[in-house]
C-alpha positions as CSV (number, residue, x, y, z in Angstrom):
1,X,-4.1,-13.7,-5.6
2,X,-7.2,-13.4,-7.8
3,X,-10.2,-12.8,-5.4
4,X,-13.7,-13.4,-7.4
5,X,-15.8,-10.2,-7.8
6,X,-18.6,-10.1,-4.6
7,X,-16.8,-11.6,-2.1
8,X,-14.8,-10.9,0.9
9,X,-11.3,-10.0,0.5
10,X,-9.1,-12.9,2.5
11,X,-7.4,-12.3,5.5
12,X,-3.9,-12.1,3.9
13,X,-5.2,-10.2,1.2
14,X,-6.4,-7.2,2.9
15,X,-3.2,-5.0,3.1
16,X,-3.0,-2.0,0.8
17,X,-0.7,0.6,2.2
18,X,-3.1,2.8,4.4
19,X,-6.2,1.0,3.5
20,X,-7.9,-2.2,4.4
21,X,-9.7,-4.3,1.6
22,X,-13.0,-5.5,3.3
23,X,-14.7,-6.8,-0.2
24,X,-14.2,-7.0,-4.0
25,X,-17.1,-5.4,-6.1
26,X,-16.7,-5.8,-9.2
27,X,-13.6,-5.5,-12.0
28,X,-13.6,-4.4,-14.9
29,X,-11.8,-3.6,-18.2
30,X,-9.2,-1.6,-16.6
31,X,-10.1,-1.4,-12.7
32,X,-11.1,-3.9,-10.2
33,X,-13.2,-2.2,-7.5
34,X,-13.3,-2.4,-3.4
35,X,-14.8,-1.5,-0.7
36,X,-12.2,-0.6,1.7
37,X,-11.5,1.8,4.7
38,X,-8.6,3.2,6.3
39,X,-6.1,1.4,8.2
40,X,-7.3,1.6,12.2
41,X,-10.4,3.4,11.4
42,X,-13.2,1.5,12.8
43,X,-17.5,1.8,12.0
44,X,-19.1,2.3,8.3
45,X,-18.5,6.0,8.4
46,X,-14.8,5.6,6.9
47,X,-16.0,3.4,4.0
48,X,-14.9,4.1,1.2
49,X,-14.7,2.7,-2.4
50,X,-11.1,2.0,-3.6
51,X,-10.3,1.6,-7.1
52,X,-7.4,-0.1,-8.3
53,X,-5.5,-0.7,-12.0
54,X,-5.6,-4.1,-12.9
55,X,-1.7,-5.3,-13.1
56,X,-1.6,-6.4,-16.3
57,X,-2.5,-2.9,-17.6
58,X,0.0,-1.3,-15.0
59,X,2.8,-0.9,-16.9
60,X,0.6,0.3,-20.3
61,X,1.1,4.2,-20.9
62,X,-2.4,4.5,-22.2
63,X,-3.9,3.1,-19.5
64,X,-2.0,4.4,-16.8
65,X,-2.5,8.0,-18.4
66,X,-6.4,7.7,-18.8
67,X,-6.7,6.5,-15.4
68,X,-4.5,9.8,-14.2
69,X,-6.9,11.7,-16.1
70,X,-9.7,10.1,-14.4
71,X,-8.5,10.9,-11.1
72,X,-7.4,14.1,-11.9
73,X,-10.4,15.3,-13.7
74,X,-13.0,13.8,-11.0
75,X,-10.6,15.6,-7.9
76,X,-11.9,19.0,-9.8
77,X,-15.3,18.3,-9.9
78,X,-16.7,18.9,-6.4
79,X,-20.5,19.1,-5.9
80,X,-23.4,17.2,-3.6
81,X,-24.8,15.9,-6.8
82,X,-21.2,14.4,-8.1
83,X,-19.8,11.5,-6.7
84,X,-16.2,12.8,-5.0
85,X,-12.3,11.6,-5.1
86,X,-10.9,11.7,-1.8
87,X,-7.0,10.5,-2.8
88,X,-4.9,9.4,-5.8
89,X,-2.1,7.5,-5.2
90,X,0.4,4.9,-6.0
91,X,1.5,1.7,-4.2
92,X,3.6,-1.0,-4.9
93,X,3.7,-0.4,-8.3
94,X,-0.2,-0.3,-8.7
95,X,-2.1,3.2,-9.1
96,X,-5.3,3.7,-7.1
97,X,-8.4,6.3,-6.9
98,X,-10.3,6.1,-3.5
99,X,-13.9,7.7,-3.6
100,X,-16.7,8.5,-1.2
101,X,-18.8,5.3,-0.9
102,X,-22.2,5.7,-2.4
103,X,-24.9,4.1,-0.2
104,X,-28.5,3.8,-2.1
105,X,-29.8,2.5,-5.1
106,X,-28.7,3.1,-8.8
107,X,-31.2,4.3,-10.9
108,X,-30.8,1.2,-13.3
109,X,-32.1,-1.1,-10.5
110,X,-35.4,1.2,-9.5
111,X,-36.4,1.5,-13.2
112,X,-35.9,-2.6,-13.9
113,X,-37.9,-3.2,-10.2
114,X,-40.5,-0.5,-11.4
115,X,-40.9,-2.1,-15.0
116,X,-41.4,-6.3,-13.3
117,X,-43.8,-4.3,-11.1
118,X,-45.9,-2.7,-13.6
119,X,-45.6,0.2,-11.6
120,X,-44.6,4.0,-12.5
121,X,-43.0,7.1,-10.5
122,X,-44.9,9.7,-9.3
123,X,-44.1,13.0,-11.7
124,X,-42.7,15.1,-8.9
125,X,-40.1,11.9,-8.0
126,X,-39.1,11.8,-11.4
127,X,-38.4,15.7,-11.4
128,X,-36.6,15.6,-7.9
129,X,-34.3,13.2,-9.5
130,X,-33.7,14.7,-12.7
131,X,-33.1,18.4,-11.3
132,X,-30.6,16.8,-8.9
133,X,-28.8,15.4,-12.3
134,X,-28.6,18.2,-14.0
135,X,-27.4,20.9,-11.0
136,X,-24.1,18.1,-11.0
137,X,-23.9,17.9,-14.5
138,X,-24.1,21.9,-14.5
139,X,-21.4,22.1,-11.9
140,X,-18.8,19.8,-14.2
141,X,-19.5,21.7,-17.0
142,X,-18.8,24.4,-15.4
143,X,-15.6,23.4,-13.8
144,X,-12.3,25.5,-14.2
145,X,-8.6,24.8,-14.3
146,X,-6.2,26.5,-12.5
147,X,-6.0,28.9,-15.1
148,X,-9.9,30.1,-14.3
149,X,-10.5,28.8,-18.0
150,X,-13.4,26.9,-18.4
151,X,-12.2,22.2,-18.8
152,X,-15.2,22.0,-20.9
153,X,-16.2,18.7,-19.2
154,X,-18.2,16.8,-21.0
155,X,-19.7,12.9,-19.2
156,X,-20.6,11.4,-22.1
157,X,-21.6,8.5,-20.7
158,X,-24.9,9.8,-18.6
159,X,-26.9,6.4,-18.2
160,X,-29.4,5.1,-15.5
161,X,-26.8,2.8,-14.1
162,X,-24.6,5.9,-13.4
163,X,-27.0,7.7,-11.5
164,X,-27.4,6.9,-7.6
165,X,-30.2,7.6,-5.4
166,X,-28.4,7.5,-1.7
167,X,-30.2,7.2,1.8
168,X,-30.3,10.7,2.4
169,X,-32.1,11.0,-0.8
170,X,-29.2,13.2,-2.8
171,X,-28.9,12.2,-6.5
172,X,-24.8,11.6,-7.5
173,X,-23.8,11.3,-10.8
174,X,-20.8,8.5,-11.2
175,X,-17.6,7.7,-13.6
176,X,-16.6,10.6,-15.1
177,X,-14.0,8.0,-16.4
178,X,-14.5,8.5,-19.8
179,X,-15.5,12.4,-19.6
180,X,-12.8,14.8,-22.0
181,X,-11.9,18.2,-20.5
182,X,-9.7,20.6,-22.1
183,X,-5.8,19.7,-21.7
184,X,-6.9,16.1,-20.6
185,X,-3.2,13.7,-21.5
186,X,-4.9,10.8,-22.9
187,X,-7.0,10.8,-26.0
188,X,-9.9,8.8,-27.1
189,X,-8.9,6.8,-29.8
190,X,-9.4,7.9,-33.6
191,X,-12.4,6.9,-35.1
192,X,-14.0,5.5,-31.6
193,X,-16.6,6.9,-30.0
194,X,-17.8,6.1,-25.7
195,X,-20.8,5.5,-24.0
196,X,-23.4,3.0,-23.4
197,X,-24.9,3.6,-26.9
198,X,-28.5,3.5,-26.5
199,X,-28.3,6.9,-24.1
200,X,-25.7,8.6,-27.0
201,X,-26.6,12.0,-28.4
202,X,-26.6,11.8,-32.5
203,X,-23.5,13.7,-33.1
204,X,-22.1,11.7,-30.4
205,X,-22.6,8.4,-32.8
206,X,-21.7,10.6,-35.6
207,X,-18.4,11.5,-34.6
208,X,-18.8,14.9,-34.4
209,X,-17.3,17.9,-32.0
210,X,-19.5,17.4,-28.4
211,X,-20.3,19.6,-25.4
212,X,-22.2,20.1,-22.8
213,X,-25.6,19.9,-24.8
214,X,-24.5,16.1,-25.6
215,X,-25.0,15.3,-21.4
216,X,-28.2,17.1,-21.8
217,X,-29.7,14.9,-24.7
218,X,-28.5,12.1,-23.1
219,X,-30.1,13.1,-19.5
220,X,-33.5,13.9,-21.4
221,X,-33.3,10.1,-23.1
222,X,-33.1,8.9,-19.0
223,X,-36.0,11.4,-17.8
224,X,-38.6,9.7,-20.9
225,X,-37.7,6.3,-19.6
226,X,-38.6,7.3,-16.3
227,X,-41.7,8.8,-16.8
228,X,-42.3,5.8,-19.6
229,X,-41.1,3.2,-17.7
230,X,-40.0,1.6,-21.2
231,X,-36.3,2.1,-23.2
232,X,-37.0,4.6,-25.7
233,X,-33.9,4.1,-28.3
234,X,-32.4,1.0,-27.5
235,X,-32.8,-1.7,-30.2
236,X,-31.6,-5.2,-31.5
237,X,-28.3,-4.5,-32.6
238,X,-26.0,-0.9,-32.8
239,X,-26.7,-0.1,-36.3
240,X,-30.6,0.2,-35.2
241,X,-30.0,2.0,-32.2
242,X,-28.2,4.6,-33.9
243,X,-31.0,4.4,-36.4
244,X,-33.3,5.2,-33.8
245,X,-31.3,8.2,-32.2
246,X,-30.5,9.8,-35.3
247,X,-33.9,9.0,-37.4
248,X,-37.0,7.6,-35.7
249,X,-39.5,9.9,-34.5
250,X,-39.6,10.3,-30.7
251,X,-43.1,8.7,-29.0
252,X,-45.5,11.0,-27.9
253,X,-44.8,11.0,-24.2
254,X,-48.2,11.6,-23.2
255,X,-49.2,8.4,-25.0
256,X,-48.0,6.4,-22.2
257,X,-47.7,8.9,-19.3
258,X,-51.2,11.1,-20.4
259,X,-50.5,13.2,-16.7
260,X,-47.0,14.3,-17.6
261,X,-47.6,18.2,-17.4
262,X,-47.5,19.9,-20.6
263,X,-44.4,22.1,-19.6
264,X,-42.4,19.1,-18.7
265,X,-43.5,17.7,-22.0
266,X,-42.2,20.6,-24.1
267,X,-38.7,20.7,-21.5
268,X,-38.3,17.0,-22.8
269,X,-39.3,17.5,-26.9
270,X,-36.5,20.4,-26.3
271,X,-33.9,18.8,-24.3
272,X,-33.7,15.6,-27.2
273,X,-33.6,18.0,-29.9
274,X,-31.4,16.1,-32.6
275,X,-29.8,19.6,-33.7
276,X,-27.6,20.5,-30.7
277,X,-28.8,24.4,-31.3
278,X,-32.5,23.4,-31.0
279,X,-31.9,21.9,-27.4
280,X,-31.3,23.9,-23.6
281,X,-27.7,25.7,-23.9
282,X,-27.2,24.3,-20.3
283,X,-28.3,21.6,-17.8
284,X,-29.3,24.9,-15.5
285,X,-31.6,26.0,-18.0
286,X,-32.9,22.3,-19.0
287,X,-33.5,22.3,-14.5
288,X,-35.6,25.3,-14.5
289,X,-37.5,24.3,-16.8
290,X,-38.9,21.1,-15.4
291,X,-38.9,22.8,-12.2
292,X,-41.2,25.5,-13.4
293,X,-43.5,22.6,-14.9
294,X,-44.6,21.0,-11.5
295,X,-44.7,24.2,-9.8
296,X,-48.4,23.7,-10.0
297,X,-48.3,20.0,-8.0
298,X,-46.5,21.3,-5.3
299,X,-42.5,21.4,-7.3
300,X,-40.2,18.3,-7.6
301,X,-39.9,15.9,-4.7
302,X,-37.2,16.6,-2.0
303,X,-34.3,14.5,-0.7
304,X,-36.6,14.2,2.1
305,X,-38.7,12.5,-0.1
306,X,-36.8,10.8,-1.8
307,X,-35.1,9.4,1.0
308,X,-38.8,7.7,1.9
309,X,-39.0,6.9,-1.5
310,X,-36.2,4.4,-1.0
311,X,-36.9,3.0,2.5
312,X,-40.4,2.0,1.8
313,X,-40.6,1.3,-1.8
314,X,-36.9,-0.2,-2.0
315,X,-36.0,-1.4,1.5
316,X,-35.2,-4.8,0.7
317,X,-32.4,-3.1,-1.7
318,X,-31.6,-1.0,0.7
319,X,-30.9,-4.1,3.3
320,X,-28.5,-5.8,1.1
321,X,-26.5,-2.9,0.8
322,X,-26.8,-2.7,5.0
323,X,-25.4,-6.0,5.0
324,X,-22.2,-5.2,3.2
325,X,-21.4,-2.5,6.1
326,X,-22.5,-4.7,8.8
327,X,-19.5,-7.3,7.5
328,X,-17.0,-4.2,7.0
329,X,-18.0,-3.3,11.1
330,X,-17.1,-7.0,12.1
331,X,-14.0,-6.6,10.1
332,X,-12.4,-3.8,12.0
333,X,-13.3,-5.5,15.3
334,X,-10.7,-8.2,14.0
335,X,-7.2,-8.0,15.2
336,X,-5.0,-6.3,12.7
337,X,-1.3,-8.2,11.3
338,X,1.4,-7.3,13.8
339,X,3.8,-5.8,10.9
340,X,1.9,-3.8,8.3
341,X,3.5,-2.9,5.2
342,X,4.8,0.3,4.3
343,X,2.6,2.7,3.2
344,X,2.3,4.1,-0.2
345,X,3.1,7.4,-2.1
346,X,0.2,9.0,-2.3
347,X,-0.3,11.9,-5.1
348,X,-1.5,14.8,-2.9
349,X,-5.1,15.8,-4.1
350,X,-5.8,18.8,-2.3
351,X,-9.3,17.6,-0.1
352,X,-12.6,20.4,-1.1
353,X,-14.0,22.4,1.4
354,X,-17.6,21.5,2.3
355,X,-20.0,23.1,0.4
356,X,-22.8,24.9,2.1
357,X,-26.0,23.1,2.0
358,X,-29.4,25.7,2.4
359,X,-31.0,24.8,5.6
360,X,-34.3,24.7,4.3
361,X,-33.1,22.3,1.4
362,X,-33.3,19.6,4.1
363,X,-30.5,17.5,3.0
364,X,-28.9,15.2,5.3
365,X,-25.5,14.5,5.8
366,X,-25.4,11.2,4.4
367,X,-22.9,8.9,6.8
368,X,-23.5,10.8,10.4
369,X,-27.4,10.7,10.0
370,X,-27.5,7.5,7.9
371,X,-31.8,6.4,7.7
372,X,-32.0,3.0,9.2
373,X,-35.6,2.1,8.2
374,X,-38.9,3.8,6.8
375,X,-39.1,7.1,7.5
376,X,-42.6,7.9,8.8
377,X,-45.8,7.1,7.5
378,X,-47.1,8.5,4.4
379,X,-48.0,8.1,0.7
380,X,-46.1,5.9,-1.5
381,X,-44.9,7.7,-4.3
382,X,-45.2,5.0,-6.9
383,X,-48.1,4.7,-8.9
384,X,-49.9,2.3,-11.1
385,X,-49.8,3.8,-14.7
386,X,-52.3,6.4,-15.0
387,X,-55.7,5.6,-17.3
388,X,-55.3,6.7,-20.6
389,X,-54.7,6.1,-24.2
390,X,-51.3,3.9,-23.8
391,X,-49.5,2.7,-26.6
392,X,-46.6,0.3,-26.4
393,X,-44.2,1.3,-28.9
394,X,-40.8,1.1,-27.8
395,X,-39.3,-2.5,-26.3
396,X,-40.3,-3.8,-22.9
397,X,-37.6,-2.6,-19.9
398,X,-35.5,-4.9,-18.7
399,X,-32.7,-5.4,-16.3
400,X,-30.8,-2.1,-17.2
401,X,-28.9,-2.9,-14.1
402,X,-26.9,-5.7,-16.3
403,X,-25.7,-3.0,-18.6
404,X,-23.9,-1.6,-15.7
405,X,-20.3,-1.0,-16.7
406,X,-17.1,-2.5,-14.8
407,X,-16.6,1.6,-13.5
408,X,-20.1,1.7,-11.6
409,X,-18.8,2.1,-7.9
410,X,-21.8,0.1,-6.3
411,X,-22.4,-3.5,-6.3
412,X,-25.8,-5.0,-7.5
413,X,-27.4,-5.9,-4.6
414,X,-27.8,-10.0,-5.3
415,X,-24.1,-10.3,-5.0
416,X,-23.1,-12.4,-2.6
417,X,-20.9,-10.3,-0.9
418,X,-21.3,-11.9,2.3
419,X,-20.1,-15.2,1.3
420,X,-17.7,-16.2,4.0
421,X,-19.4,-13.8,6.6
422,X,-23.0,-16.0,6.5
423,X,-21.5,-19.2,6.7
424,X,-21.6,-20.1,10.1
425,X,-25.5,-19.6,9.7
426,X,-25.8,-21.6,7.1
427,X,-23.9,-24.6,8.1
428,X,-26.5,-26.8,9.5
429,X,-28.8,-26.2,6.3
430,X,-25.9,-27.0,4.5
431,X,-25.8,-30.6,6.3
432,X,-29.3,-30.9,6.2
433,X,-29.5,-30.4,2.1
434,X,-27.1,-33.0,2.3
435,X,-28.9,-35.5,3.7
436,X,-31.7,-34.9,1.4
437,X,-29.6,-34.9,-1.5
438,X,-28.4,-38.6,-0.8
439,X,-32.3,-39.6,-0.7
440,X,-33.2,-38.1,-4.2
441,X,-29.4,-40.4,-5.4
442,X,-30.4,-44.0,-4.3
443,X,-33.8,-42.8,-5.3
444,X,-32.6,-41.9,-8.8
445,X,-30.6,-44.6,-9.0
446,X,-33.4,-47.1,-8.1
447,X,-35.5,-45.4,-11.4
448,X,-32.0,-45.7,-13.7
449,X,-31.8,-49.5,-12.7
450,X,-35.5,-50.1,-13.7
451,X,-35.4,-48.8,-17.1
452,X,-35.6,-45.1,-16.3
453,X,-32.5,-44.1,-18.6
454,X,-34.0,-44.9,-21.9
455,X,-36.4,-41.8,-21.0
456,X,-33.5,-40.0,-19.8
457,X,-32.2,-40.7,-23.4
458,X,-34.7,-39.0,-25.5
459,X,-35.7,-36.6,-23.3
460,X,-31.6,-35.2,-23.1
461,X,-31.3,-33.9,-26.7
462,X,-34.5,-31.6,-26.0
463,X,-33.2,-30.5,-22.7
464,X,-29.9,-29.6,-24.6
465,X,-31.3,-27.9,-27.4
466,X,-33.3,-26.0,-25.3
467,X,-30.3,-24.8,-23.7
468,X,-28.7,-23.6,-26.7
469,X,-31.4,-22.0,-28.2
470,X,-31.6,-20.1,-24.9
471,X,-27.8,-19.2,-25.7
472,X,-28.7,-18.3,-29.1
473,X,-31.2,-16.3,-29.0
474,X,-31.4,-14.3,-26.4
475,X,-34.4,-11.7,-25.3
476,X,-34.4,-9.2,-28.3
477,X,-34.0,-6.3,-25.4
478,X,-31.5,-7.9,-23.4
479,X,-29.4,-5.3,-21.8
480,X,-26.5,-7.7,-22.0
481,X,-23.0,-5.9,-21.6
482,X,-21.3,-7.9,-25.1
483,X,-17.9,-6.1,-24.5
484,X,-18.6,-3.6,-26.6
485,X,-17.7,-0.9,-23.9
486,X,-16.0,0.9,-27.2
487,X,-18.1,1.4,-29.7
488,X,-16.4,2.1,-33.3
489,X,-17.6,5.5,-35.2
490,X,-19.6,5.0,-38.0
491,X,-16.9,6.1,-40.5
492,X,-14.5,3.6,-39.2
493,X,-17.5,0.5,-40.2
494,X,-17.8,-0.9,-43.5
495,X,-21.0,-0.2,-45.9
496,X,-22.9,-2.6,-47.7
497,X,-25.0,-1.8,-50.1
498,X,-28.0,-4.2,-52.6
499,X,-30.9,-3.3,-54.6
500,X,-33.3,-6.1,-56.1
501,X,-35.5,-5.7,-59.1
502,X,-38.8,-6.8,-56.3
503,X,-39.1,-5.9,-52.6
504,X,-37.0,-7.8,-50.8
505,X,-36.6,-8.8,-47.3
506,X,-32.3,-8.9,-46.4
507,X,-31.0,-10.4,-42.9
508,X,-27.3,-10.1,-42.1
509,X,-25.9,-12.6,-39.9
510,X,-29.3,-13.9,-38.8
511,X,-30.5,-10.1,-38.1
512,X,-33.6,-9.1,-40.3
513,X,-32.2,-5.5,-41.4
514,X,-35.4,-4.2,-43.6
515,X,-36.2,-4.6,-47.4
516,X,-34.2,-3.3,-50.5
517,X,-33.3,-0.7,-51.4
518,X,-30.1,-0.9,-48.7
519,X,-27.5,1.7,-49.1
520,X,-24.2,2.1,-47.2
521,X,-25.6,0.1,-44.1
522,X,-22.4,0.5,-41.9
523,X,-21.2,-3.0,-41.0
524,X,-18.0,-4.3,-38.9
525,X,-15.3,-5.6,-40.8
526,X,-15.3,-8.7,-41.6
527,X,-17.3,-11.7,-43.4
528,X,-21.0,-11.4,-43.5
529,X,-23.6,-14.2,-44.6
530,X,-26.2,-12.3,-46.4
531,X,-29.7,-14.1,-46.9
532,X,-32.5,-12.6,-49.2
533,X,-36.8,-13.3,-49.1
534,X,-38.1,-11.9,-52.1
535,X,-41.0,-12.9,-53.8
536,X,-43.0,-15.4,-53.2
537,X,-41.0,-16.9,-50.2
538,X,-38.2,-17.2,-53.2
539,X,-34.5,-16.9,-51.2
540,X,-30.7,-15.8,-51.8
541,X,-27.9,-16.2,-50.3
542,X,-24.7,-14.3,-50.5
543,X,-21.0,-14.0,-48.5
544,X,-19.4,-10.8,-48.5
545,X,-16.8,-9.0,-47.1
546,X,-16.6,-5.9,-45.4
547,X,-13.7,-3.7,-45.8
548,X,-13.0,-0.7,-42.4
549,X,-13.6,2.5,-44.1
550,X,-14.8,1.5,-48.2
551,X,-17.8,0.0,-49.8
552,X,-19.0,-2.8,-50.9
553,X,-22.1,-3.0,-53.1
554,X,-23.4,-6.8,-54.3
555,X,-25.4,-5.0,-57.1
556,X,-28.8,-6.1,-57.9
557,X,-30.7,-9.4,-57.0
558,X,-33.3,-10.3,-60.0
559,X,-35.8,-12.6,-59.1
């Protein structure tokens, strides 16, 4: 049975061995994702988030084998900051990973709220959050085998939308799905490099050897668009993001946020060092540092804080992820099936000890002492940008929370999870919309029989070609997940090169890609329609084909 991504899982469709499917999340290339509990349990405390192989990738080695990897890579890594696997396991012929249910906001969704808002964090929340990143990125890269060798974990995929502020204002980082770790099985594949590519360190895009110092780049590129409130390296099309990363200057912080303390802005200049030796040697080190900057304004914000951060600047977000566990409660109040099936054959994954949390840290335990509302009354800690010289370099933000990959473990919160579950109190709107919907047909059809459809006639085609230039062209920053969730390596494009006698102006495939000279500009393979302004508004136009891995050079245009 396919069941549609935010909905609840039917009736005869809840059965998975020793777990109960309450609703589908979201699926993605190689998972579709859950939230489910265990068999009996009853209450929100034993939710949990269960991950799943989609069948027709069951019986592919490669698959199978990264998704082992996943699992057993993310068992090692245990941490408050790092989101954890409780189980691995097999049944009926489909592998699974269940993991702690994350209940909060991803960062994706505060910055995009923030950014329609016009509104900013407050320096010490954007520290808080940040240090809490990079004490679990410290902890995977510091993970050991076995052995008592160092995995060399490295994310490479650190990203807003895999970074979760929960309720008890603890930061956890998510899918370490396409992390690598010493003695891993599976492999990337040559000449194909992962991550979502505007957050990629340069030697990351460039196909060279990564470690830890990759995760910090890419944690420093989230910390400037939090302070900025505004995407930093993300541009029209791959080829100009990697541009950006590997070329462009970096913005003066200050131009934008002018209160950003000056030891948090040389912490940030250091951390996106292009040359990996030029940056912090660990995510530790890259945490002190910011910490030592707002010593001054009283030190980064606490999960306490935090935690108020969220229920009274995000409690509608907050709300719709309530409403998810109020539908898994009503669930387990339901009778189960008389027979149950067998249960599976779970891979043992030996379950962590809890970790010790400092008293005076403050943290709460995040399912027993759940927050239900605002907590207290005090400050808001989001501010209007600060007065200043502000300039407006970089692309506006926008949803980042659509760039959120199939692996993100929490659904966005205007899924209608709760289909089925608010029907009943629906029902009588449902007739009444009805009714009204009858009124506006004879009413329409009274217009049609008096002439109205010769309007309707000319005013169709610009209805319809507004639609598709909608499709078309979409907003320039769109955050818009294309399926390119593998990104190919640079040496595995094409290159095109052209030189013209005047300036010249080139666009490839309807992208404006700068003016002439243009050598080995890395293209996917492929034809290309290749359309040249020089001067005086004078035009060229030119098919090529681009060959993986040689060049191809059209000479030189003479005008």
């Amino acid at each position: 049975m396919t069941i549609p991504a935010g909905t609840l899982v039917p009736r005869d469709a809840r059965d998975f061995g020793n777990y109960q499917l309450i609703a589908k999340l979201a699926t993605g290339g190689m998972a579709e994702i859950f939230l489910a509990r265990p068999t009996g349990s009853k209450g929100h405390d034993d939710v949990l988030v269960l991950k799943r192989i989609l069948p027709h990738l069951a019986e592919d080695e490669h698959f199978v084998t990264m998704f082992r990897d996943e699992a057993d890579l993310a068992a090692q890594l245990v941490h408050r900051n790092v989101c954890h696997v409780e189980k691995f396991g097999e049944y009926a012929g489909t592998w699974f990973i269940a993991m702690e249910y994350l209940h909060g906001v991803p960062l994706s969704r505060m910055m995009t709220r923030l950014s329609k808002a016009g509104k900013m964090l407050e320096i010490r929340v954007v520290a808080g959050i940040i240090i809490q990143a990079c004490e679990g990125l410290h902890s995977a890269h510091e993970a050991r085998g076995p052995d008592g060798a160092l995995l060399n974990v490295v994310h490479r995929d650190v990203s807003p939308p895999n970074m979760m502020l929960c309720a008890d204002g603890m930061v956890k980082l998510l899918d370490f799905g396409i992390a690598k770790a010493r003695g891993a099985n599976s492999r990337t594949r040559t000449g194909t490099v992962k991550g979502k590519n505007a957050y990629m360190s340069p030697e990351q895009i460039l196909g060279k050897p990564l470690d830890r110092r990759s995760d910090v780049f890419a944690l420093a590129i989230v910390m400037f668009e939090m302070l900025a409130i505004k995407r930093l390296f993300h541009r029209d099309s791959d080829f100009l993001t990697f541009k950006a990363i590997t070329e462009e200057p970096i913005p003066e912080i200050r131009d934008r946020r002018p209160d950003v303390p000056p030891g948090m802005r040389t912490a940030l200049l250091q951390a996106m060092a292009r040359d990996p030796s030029g940056r912090f040697d660990t995510a530790q080190a890259f945490a002190n540092a910011i910490r030592a900057s707002v010593a001054t304004l009283g030190g980064p914000a606490t999960p306490q804080e935090l935690a108020r951060l969220l229920f009274t600047d995000f409690g509608d977000e907050m709300a719709a992820r309530d409403e998810i566990l109020k539908a898994a409660d009503e669930l387990a109040t339901q009778p189960q099936p008389a027979l149950p099936p067998p249960p599976p054959k779970p891979v043992a994954v030996a379950k962590p000890p809890p970790i010790p949390i400092p008293a005076q840290s403050g943290e709460l335990s995040q399912r027993a002492h759940r927050p239900t509302g605002p907590l207290g009354s005090v400050p808001s800690m989001i501010i209007q940008p600060p007065t200043g010289k502000v300039t407006l370099v970089e692309p506006e933000v926008v949803d980042l929370s659509a760039s959120m990959q199939p692996d993100t473990w929490m659904a966005e919160p205007d899924t209608n999870i709760l289909r089925g579950h608010r029907w009943k109190s629906l029902r009588n709107t449902v007739i009444a919309l009805v009714a009204v919907a009858a009124v506006c047909v004879a009413i329409m059809m009274i217009v049609k029989s008096s002439g109205g459809d010769k309007d309707a006639a000319v005013a169709a085609p610009v209805a319809d070609a507004a639609v598709k230039k909608a499709i078309v062209d979409p907003p320039p920053d769109a955050f818009v997940d294309d399926g390119h969730d593998t990104i190919a390596a640079l040496s595995h494009y094409g290159y095109f090169s052209l030189s013209a006698n005047s300036q010249t102006t080139i666009y490839i495939d309807g992208r404006n890609m700068g003016d002439t000279p243009m050598k080995r500009v890395p293209l996917p393979p492929g034809p290309h329609k290749i359309h040249a302004v020089g001067p005086k508004g004078k035009t060229k136009d030119i098919k090529t084909t681009i060959y993986g891995g040689k060049d191809t050079d059209e000479g030189i245009i003479n005008w």
